[in-house]
C-alpha positions as CSV (number, residue, x, y, z in Angstrom):
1,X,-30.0,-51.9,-31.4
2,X,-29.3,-49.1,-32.8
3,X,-30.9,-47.3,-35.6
4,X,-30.0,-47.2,-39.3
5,X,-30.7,-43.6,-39.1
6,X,-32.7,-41.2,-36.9
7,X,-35.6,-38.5,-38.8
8,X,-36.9,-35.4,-37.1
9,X,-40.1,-34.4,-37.9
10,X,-40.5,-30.7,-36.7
11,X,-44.0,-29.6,-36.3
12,X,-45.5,-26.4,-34.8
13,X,-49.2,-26.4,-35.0
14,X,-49.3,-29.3,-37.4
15,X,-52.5,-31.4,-36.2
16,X,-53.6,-31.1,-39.4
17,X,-50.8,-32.3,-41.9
18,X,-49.1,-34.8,-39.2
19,X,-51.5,-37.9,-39.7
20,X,-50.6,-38.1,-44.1
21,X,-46.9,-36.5,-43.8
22,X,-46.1,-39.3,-40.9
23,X,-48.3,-42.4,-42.3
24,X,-45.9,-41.2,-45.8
25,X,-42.7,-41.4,-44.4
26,X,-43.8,-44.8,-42.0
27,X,-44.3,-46.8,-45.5
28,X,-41.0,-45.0,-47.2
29,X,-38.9,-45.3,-44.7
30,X,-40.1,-49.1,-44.1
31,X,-39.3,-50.3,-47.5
32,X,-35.9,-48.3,-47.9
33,X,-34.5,-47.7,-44.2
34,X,-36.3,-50.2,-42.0
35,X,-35.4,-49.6,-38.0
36,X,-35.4,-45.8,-38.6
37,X,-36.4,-43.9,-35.4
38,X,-38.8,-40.8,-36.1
39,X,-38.6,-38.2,-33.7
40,X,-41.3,-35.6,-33.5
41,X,-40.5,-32.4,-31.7
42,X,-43.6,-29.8,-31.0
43,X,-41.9,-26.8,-31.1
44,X,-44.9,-25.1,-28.5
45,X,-48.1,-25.8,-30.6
46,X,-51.0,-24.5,-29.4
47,X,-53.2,-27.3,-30.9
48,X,-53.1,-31.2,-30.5
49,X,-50.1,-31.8,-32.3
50,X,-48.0,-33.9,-29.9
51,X,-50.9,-35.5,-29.0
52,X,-51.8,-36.3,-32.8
53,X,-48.0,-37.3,-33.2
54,X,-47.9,-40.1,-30.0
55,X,-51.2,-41.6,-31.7
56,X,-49.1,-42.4,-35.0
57,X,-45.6,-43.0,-33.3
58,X,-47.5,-45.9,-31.3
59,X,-45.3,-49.2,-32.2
60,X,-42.8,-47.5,-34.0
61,X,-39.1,-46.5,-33.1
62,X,-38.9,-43.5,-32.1
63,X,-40.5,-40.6,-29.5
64,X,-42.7,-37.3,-29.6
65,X,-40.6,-34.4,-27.7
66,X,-42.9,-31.0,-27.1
67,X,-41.3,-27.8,-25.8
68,X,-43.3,-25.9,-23.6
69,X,-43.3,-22.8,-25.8
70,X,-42.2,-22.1,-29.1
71,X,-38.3,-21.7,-29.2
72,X,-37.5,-22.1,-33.3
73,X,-36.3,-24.5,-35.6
74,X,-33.0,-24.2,-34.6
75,X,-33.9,-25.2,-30.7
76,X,-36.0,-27.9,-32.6
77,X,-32.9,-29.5,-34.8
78,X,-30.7,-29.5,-31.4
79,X,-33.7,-30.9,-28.8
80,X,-34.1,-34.2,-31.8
81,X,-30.2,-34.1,-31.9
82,X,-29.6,-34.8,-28.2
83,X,-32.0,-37.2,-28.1
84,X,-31.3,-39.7,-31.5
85,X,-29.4,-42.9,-31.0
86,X,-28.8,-43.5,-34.7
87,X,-25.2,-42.2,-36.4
88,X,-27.0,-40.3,-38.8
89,X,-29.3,-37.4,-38.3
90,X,-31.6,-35.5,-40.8
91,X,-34.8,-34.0,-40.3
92,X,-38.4,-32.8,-42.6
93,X,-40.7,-30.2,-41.7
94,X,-44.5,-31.3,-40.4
95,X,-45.9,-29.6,-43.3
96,X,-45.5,-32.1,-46.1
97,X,-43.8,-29.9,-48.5
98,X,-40.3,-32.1,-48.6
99,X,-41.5,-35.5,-50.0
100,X,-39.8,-38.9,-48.0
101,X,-38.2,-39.5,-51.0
102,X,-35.5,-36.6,-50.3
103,X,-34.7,-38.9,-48.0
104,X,-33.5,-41.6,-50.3
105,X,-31.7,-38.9,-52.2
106,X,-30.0,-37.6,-49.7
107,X,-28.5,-41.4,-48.1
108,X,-27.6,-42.0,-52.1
109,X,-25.8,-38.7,-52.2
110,X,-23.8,-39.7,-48.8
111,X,-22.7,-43.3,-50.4
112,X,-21.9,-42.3,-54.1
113,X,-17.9,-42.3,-53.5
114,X,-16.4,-41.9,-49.8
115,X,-18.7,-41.4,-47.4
116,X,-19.6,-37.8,-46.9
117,X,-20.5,-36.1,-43.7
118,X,-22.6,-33.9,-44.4
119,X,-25.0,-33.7,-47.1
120,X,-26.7,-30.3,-48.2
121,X,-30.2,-30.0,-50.3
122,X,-30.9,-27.2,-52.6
123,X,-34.8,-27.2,-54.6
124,X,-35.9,-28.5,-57.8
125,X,-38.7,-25.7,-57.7
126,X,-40.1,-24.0,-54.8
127,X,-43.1,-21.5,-55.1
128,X,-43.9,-19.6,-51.9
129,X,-44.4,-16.4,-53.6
130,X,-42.6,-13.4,-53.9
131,X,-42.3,-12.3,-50.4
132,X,-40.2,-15.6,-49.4
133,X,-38.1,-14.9,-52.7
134,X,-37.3,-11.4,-51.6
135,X,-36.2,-12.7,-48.3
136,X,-34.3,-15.7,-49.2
137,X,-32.7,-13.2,-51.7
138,X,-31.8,-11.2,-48.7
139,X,-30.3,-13.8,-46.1
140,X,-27.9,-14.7,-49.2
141,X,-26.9,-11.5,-49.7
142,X,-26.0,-11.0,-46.1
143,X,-24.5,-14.4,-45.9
144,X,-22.0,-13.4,-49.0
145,X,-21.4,-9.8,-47.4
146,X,-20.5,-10.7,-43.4
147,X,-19.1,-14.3,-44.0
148,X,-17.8,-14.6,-48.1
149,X,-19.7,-17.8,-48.5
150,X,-22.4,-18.8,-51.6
151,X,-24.9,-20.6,-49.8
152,X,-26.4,-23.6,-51.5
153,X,-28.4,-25.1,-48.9
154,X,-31.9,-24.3,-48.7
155,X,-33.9,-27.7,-47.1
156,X,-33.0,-30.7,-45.1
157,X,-29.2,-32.2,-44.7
158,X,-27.9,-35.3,-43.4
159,X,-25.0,-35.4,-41.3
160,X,-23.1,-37.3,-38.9
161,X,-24.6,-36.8,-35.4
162,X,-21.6,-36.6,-33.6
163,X,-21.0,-33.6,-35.9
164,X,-23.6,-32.1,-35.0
165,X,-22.9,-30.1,-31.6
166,X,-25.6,-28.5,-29.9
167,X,-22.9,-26.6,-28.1
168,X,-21.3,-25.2,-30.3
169,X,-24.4,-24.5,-32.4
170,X,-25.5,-21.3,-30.8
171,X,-29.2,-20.1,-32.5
172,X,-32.3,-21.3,-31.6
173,X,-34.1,-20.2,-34.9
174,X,-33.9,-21.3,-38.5
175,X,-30.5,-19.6,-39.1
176,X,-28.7,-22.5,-37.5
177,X,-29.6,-24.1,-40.9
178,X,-27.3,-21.5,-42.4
179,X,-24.7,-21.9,-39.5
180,X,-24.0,-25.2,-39.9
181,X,-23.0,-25.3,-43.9
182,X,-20.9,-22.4,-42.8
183,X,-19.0,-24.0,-40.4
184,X,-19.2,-27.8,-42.3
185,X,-17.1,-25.7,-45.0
186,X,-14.7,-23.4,-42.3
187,X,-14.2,-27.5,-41.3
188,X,-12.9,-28.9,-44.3
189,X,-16.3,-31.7,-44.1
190,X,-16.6,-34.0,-47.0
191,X,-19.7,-32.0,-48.4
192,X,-22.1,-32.7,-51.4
193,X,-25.4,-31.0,-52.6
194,X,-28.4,-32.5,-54.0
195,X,-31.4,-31.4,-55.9
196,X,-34.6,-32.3,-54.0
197,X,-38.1,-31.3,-55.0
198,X,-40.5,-29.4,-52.9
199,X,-44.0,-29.3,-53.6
200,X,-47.0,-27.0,-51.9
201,X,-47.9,-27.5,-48.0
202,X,-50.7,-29.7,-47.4
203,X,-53.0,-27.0,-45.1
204,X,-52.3,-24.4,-43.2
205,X,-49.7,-21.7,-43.8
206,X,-46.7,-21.0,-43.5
207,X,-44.9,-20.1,-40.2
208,X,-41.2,-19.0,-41.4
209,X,-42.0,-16.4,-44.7
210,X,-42.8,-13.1,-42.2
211,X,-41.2,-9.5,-42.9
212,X,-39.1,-9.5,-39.9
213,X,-37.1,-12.8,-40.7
214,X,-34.1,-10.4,-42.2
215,X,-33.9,-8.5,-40.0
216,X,-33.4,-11.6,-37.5
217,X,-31.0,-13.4,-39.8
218,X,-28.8,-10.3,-39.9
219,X,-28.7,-10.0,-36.2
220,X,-27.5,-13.7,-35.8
221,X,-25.0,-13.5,-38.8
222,X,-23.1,-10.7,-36.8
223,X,-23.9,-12.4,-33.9
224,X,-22.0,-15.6,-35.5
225,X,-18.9,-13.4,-36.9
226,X,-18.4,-12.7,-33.2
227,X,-18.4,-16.2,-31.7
228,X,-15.8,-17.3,-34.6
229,X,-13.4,-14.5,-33.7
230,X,-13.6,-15.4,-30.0
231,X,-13.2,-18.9,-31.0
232,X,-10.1,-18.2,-33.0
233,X,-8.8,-16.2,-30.4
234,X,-9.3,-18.8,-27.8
235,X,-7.4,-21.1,-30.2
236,X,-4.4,-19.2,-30.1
């Protein structure tokens, strides 16, 4: 049978948090999307994560997917992708910070009129500190100045699986997150935004707020202006 929805949990070195953030969604997910497949990918951890992860998956739909090194977020979204069987795809990060809830909020969102494809989430409140402010600052900024698009999409989306194309979705880190919104809109996809809180990690730190991240996100915004002129070339 297949699944009312398929949820990728994305952890990298998440032993810790996985237990409470999966035992969470297991009890939200049962009383609002019952049959939902969770799909842990271990992006490379160097602790017990997929190990912890099979332990809670045991009995429930779903599957724990480690890569043998750490490849990104990106290469995470596309590796739980390929491998869910539901129409629908969204994903949460290992860490607890996105409450299931958003969940709900984001199916509600897709239903409330004709049914949208893809469904973006911006955050109530998010307090990292002012280094990831600075850089999120940044990535917009270069997003406005090499593409002309206002990004509002800062967490998790839903979307139709069979729009979302591994192929075609070239990066393997967390720009594809800004890569797809791009494209949805270059597409003409029935979009909508939500508003979803976001509250503080449950341990560890933060893997994704480092200096360099610019830096990188420039590189694969030019990199992405190129790929979209070949394509419209090879269209004509």
């Amino acid at each position: 049978m297949t699944p009312p929805l398929s949820v990728a949990i994305l952890a990298y070195d998440e032993e810790e948090n996985l237990p409470s953030v999966l035992a969470e969604l297991f009890a939200y997910l049962d009383e609002v999307v019952p049959g939902a497949e969770v799909i842990v990918i271990d992006d490379g951890s160097s602790d017990d994560t997929a190990r912890v992860a099979e332990r809670c998956l045991e009995g429930r739909p779903g599957r724990v997917i480690r890569h043998p090194q750490n490849r990104g977020m990106g290469a995470g979204l596309k590796t739980a992708a390929t491998a869910a069987r539901s129409d629908w795809f969204t994903f949460l990060p290992a860490d607890g910070q996105i409450p299931p809830e958003a969940v709900g909020t984001l199916l509600a969102a897709r239903d409330d009129g004709p049914t949208a494809d893809l469904v973006l989430s911006v955050y109530d409140h998010r307090d990292d500190g002012k280094l990831r402010k600075v850089l999120s600052w940044g990535v917009r900024t270069l997003i406005r100045a090499v593409h002309g698009v206002r990004m509002r999409s800062d967490g998790p989306y839903l979307i139709r699986r069979r729009l979302f194309d591994p192929e075609q979705l070239a990066p393997n880190t967390f720009f594809l997150n800004f890569e797809l919104p791009i494209r949805a809109g270059a597409a003409d996809l029935r979009t909508r935004t939500v508003t979803i809180p976001c509250r503080p990690r449950l341990a560890g730190v933060s893997k994704t707020a480092r200096p360099g991240r610019a830096l990188g996100v420039a590189k694969d915004l030019l990199a992405m202006r190129r790929r979209r002129i070949r394509e419209t070339l090879d269209h004509w």
